[in-house]
C-alpha positions as CSV (number, residue, x, y, z in Angstrom):
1,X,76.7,-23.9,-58.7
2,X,73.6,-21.5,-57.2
3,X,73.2,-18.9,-58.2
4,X,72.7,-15.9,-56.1
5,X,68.6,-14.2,-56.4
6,X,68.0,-10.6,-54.7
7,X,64.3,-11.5,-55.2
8,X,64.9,-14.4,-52.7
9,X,66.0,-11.5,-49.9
10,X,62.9,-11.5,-47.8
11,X,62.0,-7.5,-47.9
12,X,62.4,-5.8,-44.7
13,X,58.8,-5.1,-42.5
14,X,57.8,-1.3,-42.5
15,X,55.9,0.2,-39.4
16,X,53.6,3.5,-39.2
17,X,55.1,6.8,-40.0
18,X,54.8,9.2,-36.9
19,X,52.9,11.4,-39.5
20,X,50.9,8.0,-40.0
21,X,50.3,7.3,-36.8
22,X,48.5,10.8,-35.4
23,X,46.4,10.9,-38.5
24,X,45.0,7.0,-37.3
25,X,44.6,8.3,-33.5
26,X,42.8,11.8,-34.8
27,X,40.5,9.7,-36.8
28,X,40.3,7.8,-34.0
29,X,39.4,10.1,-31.2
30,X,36.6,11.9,-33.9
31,X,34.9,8.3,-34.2
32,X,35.4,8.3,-30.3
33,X,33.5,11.4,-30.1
34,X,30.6,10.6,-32.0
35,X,30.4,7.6,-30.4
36,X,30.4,8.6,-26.4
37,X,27.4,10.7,-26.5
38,X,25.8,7.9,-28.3
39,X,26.1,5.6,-25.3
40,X,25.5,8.2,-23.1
41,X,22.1,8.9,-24.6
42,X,21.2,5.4,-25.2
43,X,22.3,4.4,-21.3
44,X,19.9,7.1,-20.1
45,X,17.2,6.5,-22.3
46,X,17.2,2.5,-21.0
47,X,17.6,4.4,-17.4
48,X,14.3,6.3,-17.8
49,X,12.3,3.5,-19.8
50,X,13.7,1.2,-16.6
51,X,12.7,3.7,-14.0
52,X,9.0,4.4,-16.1
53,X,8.5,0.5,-15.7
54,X,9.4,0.5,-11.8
55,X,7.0,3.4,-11.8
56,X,3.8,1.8,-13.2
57,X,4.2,-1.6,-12.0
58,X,4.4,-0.3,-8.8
59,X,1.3,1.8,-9.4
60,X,-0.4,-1.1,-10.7
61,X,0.1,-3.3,-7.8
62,X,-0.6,-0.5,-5.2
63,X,-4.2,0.5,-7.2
64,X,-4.9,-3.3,-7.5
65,X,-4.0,-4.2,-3.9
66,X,-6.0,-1.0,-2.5
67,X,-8.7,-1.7,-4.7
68,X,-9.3,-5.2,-3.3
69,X,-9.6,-4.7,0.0
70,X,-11.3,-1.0,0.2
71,X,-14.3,-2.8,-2.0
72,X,-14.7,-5.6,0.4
73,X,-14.2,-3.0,3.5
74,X,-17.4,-3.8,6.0
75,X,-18.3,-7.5,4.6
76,X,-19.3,-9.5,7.1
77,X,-20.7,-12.4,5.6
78,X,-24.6,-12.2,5.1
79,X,-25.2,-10.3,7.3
80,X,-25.9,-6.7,6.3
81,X,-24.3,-3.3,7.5
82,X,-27.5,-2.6,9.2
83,X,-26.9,-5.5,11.7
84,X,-24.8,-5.0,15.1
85,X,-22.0,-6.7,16.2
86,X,-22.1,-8.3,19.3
87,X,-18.5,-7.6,20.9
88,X,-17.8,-10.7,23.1
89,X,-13.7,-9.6,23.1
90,X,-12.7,-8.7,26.6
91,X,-11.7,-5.0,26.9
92,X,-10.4,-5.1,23.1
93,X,-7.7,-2.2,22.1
94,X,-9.8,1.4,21.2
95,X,-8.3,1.0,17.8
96,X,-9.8,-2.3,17.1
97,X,-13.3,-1.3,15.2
98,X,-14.4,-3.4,12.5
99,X,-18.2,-1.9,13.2
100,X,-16.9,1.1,11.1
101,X,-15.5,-1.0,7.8
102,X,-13.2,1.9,6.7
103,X,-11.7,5.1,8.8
104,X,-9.4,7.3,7.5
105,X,-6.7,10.0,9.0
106,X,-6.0,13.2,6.6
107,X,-2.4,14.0,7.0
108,X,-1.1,18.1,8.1
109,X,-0.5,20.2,5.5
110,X,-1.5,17.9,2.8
111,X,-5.2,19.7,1.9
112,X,-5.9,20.2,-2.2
113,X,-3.0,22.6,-3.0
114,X,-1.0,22.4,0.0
115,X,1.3,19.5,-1.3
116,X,5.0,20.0,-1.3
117,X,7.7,17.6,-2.6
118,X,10.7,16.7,-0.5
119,X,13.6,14.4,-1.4
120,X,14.4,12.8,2.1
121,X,10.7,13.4,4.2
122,X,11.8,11.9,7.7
123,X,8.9,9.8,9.2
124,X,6.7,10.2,12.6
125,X,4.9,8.0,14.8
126,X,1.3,8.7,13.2
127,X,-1.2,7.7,16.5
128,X,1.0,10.7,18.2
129,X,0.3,13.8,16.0
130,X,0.1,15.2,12.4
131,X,-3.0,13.8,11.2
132,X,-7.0,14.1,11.8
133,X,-9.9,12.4,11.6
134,X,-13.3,12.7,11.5
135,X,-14.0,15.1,14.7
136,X,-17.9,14.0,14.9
137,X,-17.0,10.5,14.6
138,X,-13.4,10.0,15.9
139,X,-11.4,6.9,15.2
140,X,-8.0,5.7,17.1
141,X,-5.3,5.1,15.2
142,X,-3.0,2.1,15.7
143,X,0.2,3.2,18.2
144,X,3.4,2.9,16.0
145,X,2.2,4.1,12.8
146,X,5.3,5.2,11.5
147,X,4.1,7.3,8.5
148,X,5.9,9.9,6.4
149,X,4.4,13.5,6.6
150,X,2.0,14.6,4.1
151,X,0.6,11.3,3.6
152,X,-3.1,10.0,4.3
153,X,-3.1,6.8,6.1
154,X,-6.3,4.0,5.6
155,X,-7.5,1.8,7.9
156,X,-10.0,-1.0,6.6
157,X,-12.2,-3.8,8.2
158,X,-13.5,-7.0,6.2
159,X,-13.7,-10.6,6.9
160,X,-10.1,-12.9,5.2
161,X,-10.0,-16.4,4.3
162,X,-12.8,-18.9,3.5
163,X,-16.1,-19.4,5.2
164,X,-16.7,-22.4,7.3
165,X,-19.9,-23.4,8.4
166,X,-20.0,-24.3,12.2
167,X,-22.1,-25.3,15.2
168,X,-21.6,-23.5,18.7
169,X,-21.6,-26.3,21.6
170,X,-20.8,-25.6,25.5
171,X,-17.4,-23.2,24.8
172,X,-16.7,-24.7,21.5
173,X,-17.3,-24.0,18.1
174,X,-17.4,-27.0,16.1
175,X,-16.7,-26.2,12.1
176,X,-17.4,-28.7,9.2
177,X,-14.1,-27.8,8.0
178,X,-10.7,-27.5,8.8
179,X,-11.1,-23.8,10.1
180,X,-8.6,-21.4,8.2
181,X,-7.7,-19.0,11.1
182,X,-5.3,-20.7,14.0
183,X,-5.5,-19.6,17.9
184,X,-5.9,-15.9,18.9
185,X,-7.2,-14.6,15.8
186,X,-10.7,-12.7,15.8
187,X,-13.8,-14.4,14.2
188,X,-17.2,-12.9,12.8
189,X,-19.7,-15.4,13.2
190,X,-22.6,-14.9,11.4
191,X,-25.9,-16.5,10.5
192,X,-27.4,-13.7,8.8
193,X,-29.8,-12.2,11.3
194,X,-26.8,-11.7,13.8
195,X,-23.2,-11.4,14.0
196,X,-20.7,-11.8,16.8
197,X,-16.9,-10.9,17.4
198,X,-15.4,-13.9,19.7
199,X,-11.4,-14.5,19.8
200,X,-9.8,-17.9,19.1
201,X,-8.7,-19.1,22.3
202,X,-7.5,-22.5,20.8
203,X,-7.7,-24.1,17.8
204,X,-7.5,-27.9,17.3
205,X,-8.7,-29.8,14.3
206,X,-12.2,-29.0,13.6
207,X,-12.7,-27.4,17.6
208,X,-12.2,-23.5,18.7
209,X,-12.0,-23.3,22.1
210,X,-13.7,-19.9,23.0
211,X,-13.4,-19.7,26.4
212,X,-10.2,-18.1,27.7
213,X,-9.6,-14.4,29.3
214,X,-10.0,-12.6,25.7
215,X,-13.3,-13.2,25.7
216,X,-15.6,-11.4,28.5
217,X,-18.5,-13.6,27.1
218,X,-20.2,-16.4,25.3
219,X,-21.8,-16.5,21.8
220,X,-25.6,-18.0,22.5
221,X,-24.7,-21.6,22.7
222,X,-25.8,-24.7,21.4
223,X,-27.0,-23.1,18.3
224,X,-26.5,-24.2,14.8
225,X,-25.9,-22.8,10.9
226,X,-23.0,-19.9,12.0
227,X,-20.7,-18.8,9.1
228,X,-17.1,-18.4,10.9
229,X,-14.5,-15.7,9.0
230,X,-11.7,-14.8,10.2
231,X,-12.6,-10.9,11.1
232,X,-9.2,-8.7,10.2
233,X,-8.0,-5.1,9.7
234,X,-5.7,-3.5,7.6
235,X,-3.9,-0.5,7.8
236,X,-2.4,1.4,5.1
237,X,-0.1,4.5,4.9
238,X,3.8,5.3,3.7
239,X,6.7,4.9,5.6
240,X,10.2,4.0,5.5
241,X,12.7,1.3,5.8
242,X,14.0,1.3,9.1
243,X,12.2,4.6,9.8
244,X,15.3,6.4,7.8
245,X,14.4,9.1,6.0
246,X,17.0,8.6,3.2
247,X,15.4,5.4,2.5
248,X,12.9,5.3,-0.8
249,X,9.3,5.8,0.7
250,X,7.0,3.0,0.7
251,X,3.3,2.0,0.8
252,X,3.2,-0.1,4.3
253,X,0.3,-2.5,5.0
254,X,-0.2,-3.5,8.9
255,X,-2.9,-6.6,9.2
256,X,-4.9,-6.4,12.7
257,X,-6.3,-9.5,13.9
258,X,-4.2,-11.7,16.6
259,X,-5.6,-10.5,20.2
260,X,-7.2,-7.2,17.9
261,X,-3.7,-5.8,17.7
262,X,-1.9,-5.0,14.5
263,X,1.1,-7.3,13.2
264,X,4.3,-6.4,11.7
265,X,4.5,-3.3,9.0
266,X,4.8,-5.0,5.3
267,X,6.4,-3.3,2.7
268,X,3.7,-3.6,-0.1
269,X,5.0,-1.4,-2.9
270,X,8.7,0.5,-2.7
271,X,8.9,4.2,-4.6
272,X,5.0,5.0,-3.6
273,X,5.7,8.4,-2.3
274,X,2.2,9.7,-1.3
275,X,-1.0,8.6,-0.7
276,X,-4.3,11.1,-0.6
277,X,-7.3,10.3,0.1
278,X,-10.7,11.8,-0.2
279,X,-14.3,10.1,0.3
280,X,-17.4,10.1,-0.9
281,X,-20.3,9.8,2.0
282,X,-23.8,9.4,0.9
283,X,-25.6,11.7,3.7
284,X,-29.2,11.0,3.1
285,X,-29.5,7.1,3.0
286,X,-30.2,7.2,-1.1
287,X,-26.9,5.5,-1.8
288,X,-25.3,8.3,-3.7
289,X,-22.7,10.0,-3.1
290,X,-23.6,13.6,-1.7
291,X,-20.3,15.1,-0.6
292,X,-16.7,14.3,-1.0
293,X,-14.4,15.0,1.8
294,X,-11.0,14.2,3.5
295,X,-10.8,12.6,6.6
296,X,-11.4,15.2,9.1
297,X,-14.3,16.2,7.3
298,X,-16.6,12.6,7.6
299,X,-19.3,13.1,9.6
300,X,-20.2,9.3,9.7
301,X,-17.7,6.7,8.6
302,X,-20.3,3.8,7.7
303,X,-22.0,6.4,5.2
304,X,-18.8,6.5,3.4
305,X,-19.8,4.3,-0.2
306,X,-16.7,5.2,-1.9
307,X,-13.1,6.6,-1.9
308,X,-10.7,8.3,-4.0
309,X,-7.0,8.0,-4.1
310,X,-4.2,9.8,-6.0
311,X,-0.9,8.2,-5.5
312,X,2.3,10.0,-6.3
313,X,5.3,7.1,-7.7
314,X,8.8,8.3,-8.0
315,X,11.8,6.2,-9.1
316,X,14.0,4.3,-6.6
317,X,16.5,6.6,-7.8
318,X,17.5,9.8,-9.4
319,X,17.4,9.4,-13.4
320,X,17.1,12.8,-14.5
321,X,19.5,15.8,-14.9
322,X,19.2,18.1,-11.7
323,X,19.3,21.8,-14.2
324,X,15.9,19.8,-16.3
325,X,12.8,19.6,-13.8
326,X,10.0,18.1,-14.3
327,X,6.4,19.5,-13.7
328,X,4.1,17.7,-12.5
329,X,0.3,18.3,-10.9
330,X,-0.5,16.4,-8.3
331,X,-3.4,16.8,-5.7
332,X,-4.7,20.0,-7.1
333,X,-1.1,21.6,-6.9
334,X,1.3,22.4,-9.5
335,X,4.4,20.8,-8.7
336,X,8.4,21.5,-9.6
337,X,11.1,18.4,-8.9
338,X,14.6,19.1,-9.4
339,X,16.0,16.6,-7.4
340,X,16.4,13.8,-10.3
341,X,13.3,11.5,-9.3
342,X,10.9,10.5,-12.3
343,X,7.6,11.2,-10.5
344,X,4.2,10.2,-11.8
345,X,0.7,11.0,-10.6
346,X,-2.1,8.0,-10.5
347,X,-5.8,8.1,-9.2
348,X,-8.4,5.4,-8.9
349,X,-11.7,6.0,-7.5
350,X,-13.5,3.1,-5.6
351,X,-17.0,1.9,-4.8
352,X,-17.1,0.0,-1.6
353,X,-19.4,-3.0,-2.7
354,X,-21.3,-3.8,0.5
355,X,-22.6,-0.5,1.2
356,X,-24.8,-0.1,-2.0
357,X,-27.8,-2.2,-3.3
């Protein structure tokens, strides 16, 4: 017979009192509480640490990049500054003067305290109006220069590539090498008492074919021990994407060499918001520096023997509260954002190595 055991009665499963219940989701929503601005602060501190990082990377790369070619600007090979070109290129564009090594155009506006910050700057074709040069020693700038107002624009001239040694023959040059340029681009020969400008009219193998309706004339030929380069341009200044002023601003580099005319625009470093410019010309011939000026203020542009740049770096995009704003001095001016951009001020100053001893 079994007997009958209330312990064996499996007890019945209790739930949450209501009174139970609100205390668990108070204590919840206090933990909550702490917890949200927390995140909050941490998710904005990675944002500006994030947006810091964009900011000097892209300052580095603009310095470094700047810095490389304005130190080479006016190197042609062994022969010295002091030595002329001979310009065999047949009615080249007014724009195209590697004589001068560097040239410069100081932007409207943009003088040592005249600097203003703008969110969306729209951008302007450059060559048109809005920025001066030199007015005793007047360079053209390259048609199409799309460049944001406010902001210097650079133009450099230096020999590219490797050096080939070559022999001129009839209307060949005949290199020793495998020449690095290809057909149409300009080449600086040079053997060091001399130097020429002659266009690539074909390239094939170890043969340039010089004669072709770029060139108006002949290097001297049947003459030995030239150094070939490949003779090129670049021109720097900030633009847009797509010439949209809502787009982030961007330090553009334009390469001018094929038939003297500049290429396509390359976006070189994105979030570079301004580029000034000043430069120091030696005036006397003792290869120091005796006055530093903008642009319009050069009075010869192959006694400049250094330059000076401040770049102004925001982040691609807005990381700080609108009611904090950050001062910042920039260009001899004392500057107020409120628009959210982390901005950041950078200067460099620049010896260009072939014009001093």
């Amino acid at each position: 017979m079994r007997r009958f055991c209330p312990e064996s009665i499996a007890a019945p499963h209790q739930g949450l009192t209501l009174v139970e219940l609100l205390i668990t989701l108070a204590l919840s929503l206090i933990l909550l509480s702490g917890l949200i601005p927390l995140f909050v602060a941490s998710q904005t501190s990675y944002q500006l640490h994030q947006a810091l990082a964009q900011i000097q990377e892209t300052a580095r790369y603009a310095a470094s990049t700047l810095s490389r070619d304005i130190r080479m600007a006016g190197f042609r090979g062994c022969a010295s500054r002091h030595v002329a070109y001979t310009n065999h290129l047949a009615d080249p564009p007014a724009a195209f003067t590697p004589a001068r090594g560097i040239a410069g155009w100081e932007a409207e506006d943009s003088a040592t305290g005249g600097y203003t910050l703008a969110t969306h700057r729209p951008v302007t074709d450059a060559s048109i109006s809005g920025w001066l040069s030199s007015q005793s020693d007047t360079p053209v700038l390259n048609p199409d220069t799309f460049a944001v107002a406010q902001s210097d624009i650079l133009r450099i001239w230096h020999t590219t590539g490797n050096q080939v040694s070559g022999t001129l023959l009839g209307t060949q040059l005949r290199t020793a090498q495998t020449p690095p340029y290809a057909t149409h681009d300009v080449l600086l020969l040079s053997d060091c008492r001399a130097a020429a400008l002659v266009s690539a009219c074909g390239v094939s193998g170890r043969t340039t074919e010089l004669a072709c309706a770029a060139n108006a004339t002949q290097p001297a030929v049947n003459t030995a021990g030239w150094q070939v380069w490949q003779a090129a341009g670049w021109l720097y200044y900030v633009g847009k994407r797509g010439r949209q002023a809502t787009q982030p601003p961007t330090l553009y580099r334009r390469m001018i060499s094929k038939n003297a005319t500049t290429e396509t625009a390359q976006e070189l470093a994105e979030g570079v918001e301004s580029l000034q410019i000043r430069y120091g010309e030696d005036t006397d011939g003792d290869h120091l520096v005796d006055q530093t000026v903008t642009a319009d203020q050069v009075t010869n542009w192959q006694s400049v023997i250094s330059v000076q740049i401040d770049l102004l770096v925001r982040s691609l995009n807005p990381v700080l509260a609108t009611d904090e704003p950050q001062q910042i001095t920039f260009n001899g001016t004392n500057l107020t954002a409120q628009d959210g951009y982390l901005r950041y001020p950078f200067s460099l100053s620049i010896t260009l190595r072939n014009r001093i001893p």
